[in-house]
C-alpha positions in Angstrom: 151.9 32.9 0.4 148.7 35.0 0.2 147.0 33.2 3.2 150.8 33.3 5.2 151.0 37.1 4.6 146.7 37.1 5.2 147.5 35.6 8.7 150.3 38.0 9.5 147.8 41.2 8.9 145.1 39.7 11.1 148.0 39.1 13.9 149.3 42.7 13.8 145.4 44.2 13.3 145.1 41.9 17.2 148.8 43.7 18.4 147.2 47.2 18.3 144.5 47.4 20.5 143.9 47.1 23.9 141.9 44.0 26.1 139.0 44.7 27.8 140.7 43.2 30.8 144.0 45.5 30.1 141.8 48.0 30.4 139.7 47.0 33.8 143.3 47.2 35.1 144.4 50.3 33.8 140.9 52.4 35.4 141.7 50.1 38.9 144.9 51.7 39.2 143.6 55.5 38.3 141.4 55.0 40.7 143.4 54.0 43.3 145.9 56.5 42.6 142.9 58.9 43.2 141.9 57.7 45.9 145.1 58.2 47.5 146.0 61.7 46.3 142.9 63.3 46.5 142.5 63.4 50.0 146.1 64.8 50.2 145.5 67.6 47.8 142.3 68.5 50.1 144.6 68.7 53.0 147.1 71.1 50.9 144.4 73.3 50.0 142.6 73.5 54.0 146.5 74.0 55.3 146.8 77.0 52.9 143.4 78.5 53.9 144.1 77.7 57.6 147.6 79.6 57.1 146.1 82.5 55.3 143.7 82.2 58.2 146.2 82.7 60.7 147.6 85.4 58.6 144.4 87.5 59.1 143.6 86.7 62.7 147.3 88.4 63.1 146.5 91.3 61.2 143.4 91.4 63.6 145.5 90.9 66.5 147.6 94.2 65.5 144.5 96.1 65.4 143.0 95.6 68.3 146.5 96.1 70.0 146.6 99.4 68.2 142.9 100.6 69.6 144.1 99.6 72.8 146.8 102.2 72.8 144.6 104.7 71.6 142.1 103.9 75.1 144.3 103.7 77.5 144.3 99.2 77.5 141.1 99.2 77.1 139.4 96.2 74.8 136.8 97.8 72.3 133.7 98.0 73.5 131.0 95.7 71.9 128.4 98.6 70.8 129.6 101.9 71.1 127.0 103.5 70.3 123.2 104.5 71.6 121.2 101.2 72.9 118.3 101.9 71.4 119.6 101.7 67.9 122.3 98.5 67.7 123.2 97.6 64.4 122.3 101.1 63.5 125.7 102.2 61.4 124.4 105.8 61.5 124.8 105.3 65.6 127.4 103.0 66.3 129.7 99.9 65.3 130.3 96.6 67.2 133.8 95.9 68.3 134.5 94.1 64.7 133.9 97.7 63.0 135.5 99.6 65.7 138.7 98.3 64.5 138.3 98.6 60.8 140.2 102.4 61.3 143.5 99.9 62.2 143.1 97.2 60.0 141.6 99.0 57.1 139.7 95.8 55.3 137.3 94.4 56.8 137.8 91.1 54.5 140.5 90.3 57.0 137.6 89.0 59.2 136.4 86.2 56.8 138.3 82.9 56.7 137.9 80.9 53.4 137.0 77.6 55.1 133.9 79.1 56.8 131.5 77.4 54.7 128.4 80.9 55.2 128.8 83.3 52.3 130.0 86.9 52.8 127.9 89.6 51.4 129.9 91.7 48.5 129.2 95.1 49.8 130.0 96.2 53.1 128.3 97.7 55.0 125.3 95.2 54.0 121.9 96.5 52.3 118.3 95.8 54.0 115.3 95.6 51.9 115.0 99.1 52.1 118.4 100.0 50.5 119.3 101.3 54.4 122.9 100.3 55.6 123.1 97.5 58.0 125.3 95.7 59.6 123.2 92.7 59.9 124.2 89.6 57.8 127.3 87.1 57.8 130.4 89.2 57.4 133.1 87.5 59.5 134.6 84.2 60.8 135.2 85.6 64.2 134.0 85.8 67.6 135.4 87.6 70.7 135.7 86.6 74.0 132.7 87.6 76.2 134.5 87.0 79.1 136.7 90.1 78.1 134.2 91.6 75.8 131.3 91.9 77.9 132.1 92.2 81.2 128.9 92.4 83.3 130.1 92.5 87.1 130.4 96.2 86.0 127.8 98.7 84.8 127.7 101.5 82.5 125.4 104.1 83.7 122.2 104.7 82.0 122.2 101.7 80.0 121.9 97.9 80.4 125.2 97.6 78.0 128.3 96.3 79.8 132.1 97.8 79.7 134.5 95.7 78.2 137.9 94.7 80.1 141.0 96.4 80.8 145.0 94.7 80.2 145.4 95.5 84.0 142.4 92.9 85.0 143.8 90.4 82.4 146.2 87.5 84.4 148.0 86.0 81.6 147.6 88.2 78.8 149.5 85.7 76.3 147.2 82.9 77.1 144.1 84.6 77.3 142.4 84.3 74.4 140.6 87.5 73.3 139.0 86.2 69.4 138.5 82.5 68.0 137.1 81.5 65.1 133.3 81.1 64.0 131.0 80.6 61.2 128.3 82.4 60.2 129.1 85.8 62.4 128.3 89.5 62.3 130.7 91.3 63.6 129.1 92.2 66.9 129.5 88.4 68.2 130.7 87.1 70.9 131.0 83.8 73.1 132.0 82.9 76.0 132.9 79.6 75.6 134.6 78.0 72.5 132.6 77.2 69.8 132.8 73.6 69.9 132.7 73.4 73.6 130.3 69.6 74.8 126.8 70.5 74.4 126.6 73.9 72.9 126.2 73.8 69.5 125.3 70.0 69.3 126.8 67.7 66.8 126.9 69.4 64.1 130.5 70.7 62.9 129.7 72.6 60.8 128.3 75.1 63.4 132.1 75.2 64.8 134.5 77.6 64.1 137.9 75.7 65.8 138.2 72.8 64.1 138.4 73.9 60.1 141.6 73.7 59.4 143.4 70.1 60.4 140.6 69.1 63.5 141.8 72.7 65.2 141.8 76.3 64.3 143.2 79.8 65.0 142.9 81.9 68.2 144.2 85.7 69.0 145.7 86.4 72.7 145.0 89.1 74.7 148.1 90.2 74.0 148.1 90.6 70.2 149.6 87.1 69.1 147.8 84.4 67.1 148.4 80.8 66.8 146.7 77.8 65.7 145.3 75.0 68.5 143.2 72.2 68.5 140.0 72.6 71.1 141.2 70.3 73.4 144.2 72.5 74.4 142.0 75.3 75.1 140.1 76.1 78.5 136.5 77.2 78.6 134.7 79.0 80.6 131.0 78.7 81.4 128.8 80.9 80.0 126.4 84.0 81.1 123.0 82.8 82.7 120.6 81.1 80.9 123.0 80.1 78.1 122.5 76.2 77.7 122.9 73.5 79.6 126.1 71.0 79.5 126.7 67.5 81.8 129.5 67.9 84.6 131.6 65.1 85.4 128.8 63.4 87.4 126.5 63.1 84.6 124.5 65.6 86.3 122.9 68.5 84.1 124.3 71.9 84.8 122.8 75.3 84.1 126.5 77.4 82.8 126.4 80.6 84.2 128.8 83.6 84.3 132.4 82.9 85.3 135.6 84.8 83.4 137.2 83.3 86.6 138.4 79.9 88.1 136.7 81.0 91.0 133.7 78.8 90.8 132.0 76.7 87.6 135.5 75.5 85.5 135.5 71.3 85.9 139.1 70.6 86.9 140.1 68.2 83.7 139.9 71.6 82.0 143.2 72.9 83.8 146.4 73.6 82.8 145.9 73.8 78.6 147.6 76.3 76.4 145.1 78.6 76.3 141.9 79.8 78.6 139.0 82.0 77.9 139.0 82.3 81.9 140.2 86.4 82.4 142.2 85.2 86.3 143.9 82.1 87.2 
């Protein structure tokens, strides 16, 4: 009787554990649920960045709009203040700052997926405890094309004039800011960032494919939208700017072109967007 009810305590004692092998199985199947979600939770999180994103690029959108009717259609220009002292807050702000009177938060201009940190103070610090505006500080970059318009002169100065709605074609498929990483706020490019050859293979460098392989664009006229790059035109850049491969295979020096007159390979044609000024 002892050894039957002995035998019955070393059976249930064997009950209430686990195998090794039970648990091998158990960990596979975590693991694998993991796996799986994971990657979909990452996608959640760069969706809502890229929306908030978009939200920003908006509010930008509405500000520049809004300086536009204060200058009679005129873009901002990219320094307006003295040549000799760009950067120079006591003297001038690039066309980032020009529309912080409109937008009123110059945080707007940083996207959470650009991976370059953003200084805490604003306007930034030098060594010297002088203001700045030097350092990362947004996620944007205009559209030199428009920005930066040098078939026209400003007298006295080597700086350029920026464009006008009246010389714009297709203002709603213009694009007049695109994402970046790593900007001040006086950037600018004429090209998008990922364009073949410019910034090499390195994504991170790219500022319009963050969220989901694309990212978020401002139009001419105010409206922002997400794209992916391949549904956006470019347009060579000024002189001396790189080097890319036409369809040939044959190197080409990219020089300045907001138009289709000359310099835009044909397979570019036709897409959703354009950072060419006339069609």
């Amino acid at each position: 009787m002892l050894e039957r009810n002995g035998d019955t305590m070393r059976a249930n004692s064997r009950n209430k554990g686990f195998t090794l092998i039970e648990l091998l199985v158990v960990i596979a199947i975590i693991a694998i649920l993991a796996a799986i979600l994971f990657p979909v939770f990452a996608q959640a999180r760069e969706k809502a960045r890229g929306i908030s994103c978009l939200s920003n690029f908006k509010q930008v959108g509405l500000g520049i709009e809004m300086y536009k009717q204060d200058y009679d259609g005129n873009w901002p220009l990219w320094w307006n203040g003295h040549q000799d002292h760009i950067g120079d807050v006591d003297y001038g702000r690039f066309w980032a700052g020009a529309i912080d009177p409109y937008t009123k938060n110059f945080q707007i201009r940083k996207c959470l997926s650009d991976p370059y940190p953003t200084p805490k103070s604003y306007p930034n610090k030098d060594s010297s405890g002088n203001d700045t505006l030097g350092g990362t500080v947004q996620s944007m970059t205009s559209n030199r094309n428009i920005q930066f318009d040098e078939r026209k002169t400003l007298d006295g100065t080597w700086l350029h004039p920026s464009m006008n709605d009246t010389e714009i074609t297709n203002v709603a498929r213009t694009v007049s800011v695109h994402e970046a990483v790593g900007a001040d706020e006086g950037r600018t490019t004429p090209i998008q960032d990922s364009y073949t050859g410019w910034w090499g293979a390195d994504e991170k460098a790219y500022g319009d494919t963050h969220h989901s392989r694309g990212g978020n664009y401002v139009f001419f006229d105010g409206h922002a939208k997400w794209l992916r790059p391949d549904n956006v035109e470019p347009c060579p850049p000024n002189a001396g700017w790189g080097v890319d491969t036409g369809p040939s295979g044959i190197p080409l020096n990219l020089v300045a072109n907001p138009n289709y007159i000359s310099g835009l390979e044909p397979r570019f044609r036709g897409r959703q967007a354009t950072f060419c000024t006339s069609e």
